[in-house]
C-alpha distance (Angstrom), angle and dihedral (degrees) to the residues before:
residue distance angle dihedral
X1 . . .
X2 3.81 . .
X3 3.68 118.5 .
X4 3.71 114.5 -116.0
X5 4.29 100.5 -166.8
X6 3.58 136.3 2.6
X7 3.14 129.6 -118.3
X8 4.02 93.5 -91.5
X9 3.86 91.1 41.3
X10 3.85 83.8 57.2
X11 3.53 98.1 48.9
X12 3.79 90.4 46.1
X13 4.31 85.6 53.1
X14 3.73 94.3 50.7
X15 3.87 93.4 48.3
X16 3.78 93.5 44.6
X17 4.11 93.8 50.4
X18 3.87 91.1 42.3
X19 4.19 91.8 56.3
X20 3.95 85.7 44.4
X21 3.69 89.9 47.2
X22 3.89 93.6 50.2
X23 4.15 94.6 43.2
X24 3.75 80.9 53.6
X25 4.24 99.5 49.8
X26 3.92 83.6 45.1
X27 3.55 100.1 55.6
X28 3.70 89.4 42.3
X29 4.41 87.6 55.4
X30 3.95 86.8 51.7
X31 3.87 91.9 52.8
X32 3.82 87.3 49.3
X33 3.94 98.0 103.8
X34 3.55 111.8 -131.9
X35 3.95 126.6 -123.7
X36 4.14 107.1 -88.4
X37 3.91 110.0 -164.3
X38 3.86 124.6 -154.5
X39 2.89 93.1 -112.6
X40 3.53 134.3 6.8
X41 3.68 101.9 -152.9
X42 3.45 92.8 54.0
X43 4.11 98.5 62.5
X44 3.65 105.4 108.8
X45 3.49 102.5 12.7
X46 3.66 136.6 114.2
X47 4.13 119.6 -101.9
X48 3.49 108.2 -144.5
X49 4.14 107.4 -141.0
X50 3.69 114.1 149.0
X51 3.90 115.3 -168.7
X52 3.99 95.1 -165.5
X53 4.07 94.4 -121.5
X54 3.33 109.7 144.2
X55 4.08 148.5 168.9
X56 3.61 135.5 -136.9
X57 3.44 113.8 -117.4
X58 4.20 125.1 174.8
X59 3.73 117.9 -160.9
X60 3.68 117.1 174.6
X61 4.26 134.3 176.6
X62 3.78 143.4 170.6
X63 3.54 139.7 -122.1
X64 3.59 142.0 167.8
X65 3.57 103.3 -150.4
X66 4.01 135.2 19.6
X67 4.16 136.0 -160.6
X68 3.98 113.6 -163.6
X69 3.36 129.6 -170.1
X70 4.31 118.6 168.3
X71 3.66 140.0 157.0
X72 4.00 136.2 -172.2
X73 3.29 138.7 -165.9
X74 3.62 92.7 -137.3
X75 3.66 142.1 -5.0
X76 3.47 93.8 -111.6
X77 4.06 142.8 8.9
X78 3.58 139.8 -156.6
X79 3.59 114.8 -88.0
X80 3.69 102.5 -170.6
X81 3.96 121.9 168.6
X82 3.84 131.2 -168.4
X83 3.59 113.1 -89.3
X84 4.32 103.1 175.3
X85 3.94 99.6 90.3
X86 3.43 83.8 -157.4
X87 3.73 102.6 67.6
X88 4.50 106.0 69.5
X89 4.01 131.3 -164.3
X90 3.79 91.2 27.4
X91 3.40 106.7 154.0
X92 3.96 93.0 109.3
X93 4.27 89.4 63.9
X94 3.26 93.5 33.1
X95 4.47 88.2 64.8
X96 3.37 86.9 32.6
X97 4.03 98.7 53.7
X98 4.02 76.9 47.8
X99 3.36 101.8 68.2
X100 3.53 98.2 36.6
X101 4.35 86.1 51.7
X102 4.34 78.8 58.4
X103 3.69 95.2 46.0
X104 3.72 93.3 48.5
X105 3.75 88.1 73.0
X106 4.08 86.7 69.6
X107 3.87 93.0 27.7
X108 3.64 116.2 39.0
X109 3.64 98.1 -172.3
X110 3.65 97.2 65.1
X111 3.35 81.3 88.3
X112 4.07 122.7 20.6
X113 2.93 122.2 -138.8
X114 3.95 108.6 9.4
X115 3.51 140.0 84.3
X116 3.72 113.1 -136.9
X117 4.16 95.8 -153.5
X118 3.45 153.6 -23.2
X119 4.30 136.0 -110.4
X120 3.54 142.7 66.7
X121 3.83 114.3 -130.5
X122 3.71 89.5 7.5
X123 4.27 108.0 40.1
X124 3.84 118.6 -171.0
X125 3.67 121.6 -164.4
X126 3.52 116.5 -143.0
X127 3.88 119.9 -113.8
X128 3.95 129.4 -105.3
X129 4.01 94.2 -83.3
X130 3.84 96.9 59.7
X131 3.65 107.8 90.0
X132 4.05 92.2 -13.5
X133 3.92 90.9 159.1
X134 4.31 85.6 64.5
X135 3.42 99.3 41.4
X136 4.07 106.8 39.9
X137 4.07 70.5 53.0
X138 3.88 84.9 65.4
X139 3.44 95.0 50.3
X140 4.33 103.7 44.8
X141 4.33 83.2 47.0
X142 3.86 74.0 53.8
X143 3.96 98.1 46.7
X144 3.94 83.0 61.1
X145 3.60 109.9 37.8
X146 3.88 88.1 52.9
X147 3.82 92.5 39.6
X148 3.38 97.7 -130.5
X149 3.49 122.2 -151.3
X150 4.31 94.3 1.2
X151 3.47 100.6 114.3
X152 3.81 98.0 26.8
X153 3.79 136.3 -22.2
X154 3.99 106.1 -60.9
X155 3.80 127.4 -1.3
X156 3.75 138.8 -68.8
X157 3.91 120.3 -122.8
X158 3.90 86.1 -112.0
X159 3.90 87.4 54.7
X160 3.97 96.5 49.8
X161 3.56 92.4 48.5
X162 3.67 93.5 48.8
X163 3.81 92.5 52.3
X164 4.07 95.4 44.2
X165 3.88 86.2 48.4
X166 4.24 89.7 44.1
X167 3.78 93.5 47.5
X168 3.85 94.8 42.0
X169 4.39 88.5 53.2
X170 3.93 83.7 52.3
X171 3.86 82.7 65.7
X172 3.68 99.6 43.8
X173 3.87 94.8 -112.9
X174 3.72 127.1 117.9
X175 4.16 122.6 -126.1
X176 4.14 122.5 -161.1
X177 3.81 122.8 -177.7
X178 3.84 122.0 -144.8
X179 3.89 118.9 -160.2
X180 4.25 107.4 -137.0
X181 4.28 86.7 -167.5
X182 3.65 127.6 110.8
X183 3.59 117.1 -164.4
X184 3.97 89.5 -32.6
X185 3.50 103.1 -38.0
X186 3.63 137.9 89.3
X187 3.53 121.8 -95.7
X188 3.62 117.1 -144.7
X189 3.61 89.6 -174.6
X190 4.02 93.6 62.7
X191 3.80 90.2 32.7
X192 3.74 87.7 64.4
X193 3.65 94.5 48.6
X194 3.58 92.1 55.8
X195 4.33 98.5 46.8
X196 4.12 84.5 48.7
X197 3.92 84.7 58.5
X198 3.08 91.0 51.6
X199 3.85 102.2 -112.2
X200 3.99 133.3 140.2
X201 3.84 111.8 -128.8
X202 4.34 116.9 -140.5
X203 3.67 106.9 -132.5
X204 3.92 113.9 -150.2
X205 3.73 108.0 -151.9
X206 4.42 137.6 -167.7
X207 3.26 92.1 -176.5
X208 3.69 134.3 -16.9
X209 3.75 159.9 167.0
X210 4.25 145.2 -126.1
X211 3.42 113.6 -152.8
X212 4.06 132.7 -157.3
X213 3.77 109.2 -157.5
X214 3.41 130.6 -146.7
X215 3.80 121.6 -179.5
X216 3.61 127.5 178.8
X217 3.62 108.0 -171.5
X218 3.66 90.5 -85.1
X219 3.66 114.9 22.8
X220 3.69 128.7 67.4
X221 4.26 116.0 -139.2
X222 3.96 120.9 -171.9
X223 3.68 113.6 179.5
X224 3.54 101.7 -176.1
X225 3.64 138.1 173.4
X226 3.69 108.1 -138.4
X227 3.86 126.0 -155.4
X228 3.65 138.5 -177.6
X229 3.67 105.5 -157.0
X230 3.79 127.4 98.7
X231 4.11 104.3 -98.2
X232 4.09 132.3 173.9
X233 4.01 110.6 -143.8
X234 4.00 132.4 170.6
X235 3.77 122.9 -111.9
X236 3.60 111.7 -159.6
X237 4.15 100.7 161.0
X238 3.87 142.1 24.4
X239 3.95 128.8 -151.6
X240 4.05 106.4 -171.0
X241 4.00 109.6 -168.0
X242 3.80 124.1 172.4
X243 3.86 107.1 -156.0
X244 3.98 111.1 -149.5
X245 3.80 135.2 -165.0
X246 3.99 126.3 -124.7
X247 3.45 89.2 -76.6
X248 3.59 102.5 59.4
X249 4.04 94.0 -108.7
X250 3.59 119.0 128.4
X251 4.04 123.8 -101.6
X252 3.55 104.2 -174.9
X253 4.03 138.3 -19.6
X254 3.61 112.6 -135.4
X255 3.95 127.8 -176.2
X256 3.44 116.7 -166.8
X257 3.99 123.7 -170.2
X258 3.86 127.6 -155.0
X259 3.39 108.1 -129.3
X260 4.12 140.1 -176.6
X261 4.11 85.0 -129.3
X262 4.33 82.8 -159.5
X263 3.83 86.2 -139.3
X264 3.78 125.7 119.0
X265 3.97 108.3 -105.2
X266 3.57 97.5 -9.8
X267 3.88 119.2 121.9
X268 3.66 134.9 161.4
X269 4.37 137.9 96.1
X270 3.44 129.3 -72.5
X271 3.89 104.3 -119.9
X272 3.99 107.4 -143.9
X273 3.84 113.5 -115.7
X274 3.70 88.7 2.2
X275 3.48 102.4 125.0
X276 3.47 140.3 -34.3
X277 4.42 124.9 31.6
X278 3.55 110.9 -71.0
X279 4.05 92.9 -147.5
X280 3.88 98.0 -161.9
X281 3.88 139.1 -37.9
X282 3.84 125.9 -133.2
X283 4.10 131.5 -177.0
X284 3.47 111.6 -136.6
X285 3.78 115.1 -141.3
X286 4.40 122.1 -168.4
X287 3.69 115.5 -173.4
């Protein structure tokens, strides 16, 4: 049989359909779309969705002497809740309409047409039922500027703050957000800063808990609902109190933080490293 290359005119063959080969696997790897997200902000991060299942849980302790110290913004806050059935995972609007409901007092057009409360040195905001038509309006503009439920059920933190900060431009007022964590943890210390100028803070919570208190002189009562969903609510107030034994040493430090829970009949404080991960903390600033 008649030899059709030699051995260089082989090796020159094999090298020549090896470079075509990889020029054609290369091009083929750049015409391999690559993987666009939603929203690129929101890989990683938490979405916020609270379905408003909860447990009872009773935690009680003693104590034989107490030292209190506390502050709010307010006597009150609103409290609103979603009322359109048809609207799901609303938690994000529903904190959001909040604040804007406590800023109306100092801004009336953040939302036409209503007046959130009523006082002078003590102001009361109105509940959920006064004026619902105007303020569930707050929170479905909310439902779309934050696009809830898009990229996954609920909203990230990056969305919520986006939609606040989108729907508070449409008024011609500005919005800044001021993290109260240090390295993970809430800081009291920043927290306070924020409440004595007069701003809400945005809790971001992995599971969580509301607490009613009940204290007797002695004893120590938390009723709490406990959940284990993700869930945005509004601090607007603190109450720090360091329970001691007879002797004057310290049992346990306990902060508690008034909060607008954004859940339909469901009241109570969010006790600091209670239970749950308290993801991050902002203060919420319209002007």
């Amino acid at each position: 049989m008649r030899k059709i290359f030699n051995n260089n005119q082989f090796a020159i063959v094999v090298s020549m359909f090896a470079t075509i080969l990889i020029a054609i696997l290369l091009s083929m790897s750049f015409a391999i779309p690559s993987v666009v997200y939603a929203s690129d902000d929101s890989v990683g991060e938490i979405f916020y969705a609270a379905t408003g299942s909860a447990r009872k849980e009773t935690e009680t302790f003693s104590y034989v002497t107490k030292t209190t110290e506390s502050y709010s913004i307010n006597i009150s806050f609103p409290n609103y809740y979603n009322t359109n059935t048809s609207l799901q995972n609303t938690c994000a609007n529903v904190a959001g309409a909040n604040i804007i409901g406590y800023f109306d007092r100092y801004f009336e057009n953040l939302i036409p047409n209503v007046t959130p409360g009523a006082g002078k040195t003590k102001y009361t905001y109105y509940a959920m039922t006064r004026n619902m038509a105007e303020k569930q309006a707050v929170i479905n503009d909310l439902y779309v500027r934050m696009q809830t439920n898009v990229d996954r059920d609920g909203n990230t933190q990056t969305q919520y703050k986006n939609g606040i900060t989108s729907y508070v431009q449409s008024k011609g007022l500005a919005v800044s957000y001021n993290a109260v964590m240090t390295n993970g943890q809430f800081d009291l210390n920043k927290a306070k800063a924020q409440f004595q100028a007069g701003n809400p803070i945005s809790l971001y919570m992995s599971g969580y808990g509301f607490a009613n208190i009940t204290d007797n002189g002695s004893l120590v009562t938390l009723d709490k609902n406990i959940y284990d969903d993700n869930h945005i609510a509004i601090a607007y107030g603190y109450e720090k109190v360091d329970y001691c034994n007879s002797h004057g040493g310290l049992l346990r430090s306990v902060i508690y933080l008034k909060v607008a829970t954004g859940l339909q009949g469901v009241s109570g404080v969010y006790v600091v490293n209670n239970y749950g991960k308290l993801n991050d903390a902002e203060a919420v600033c319209i002007k």
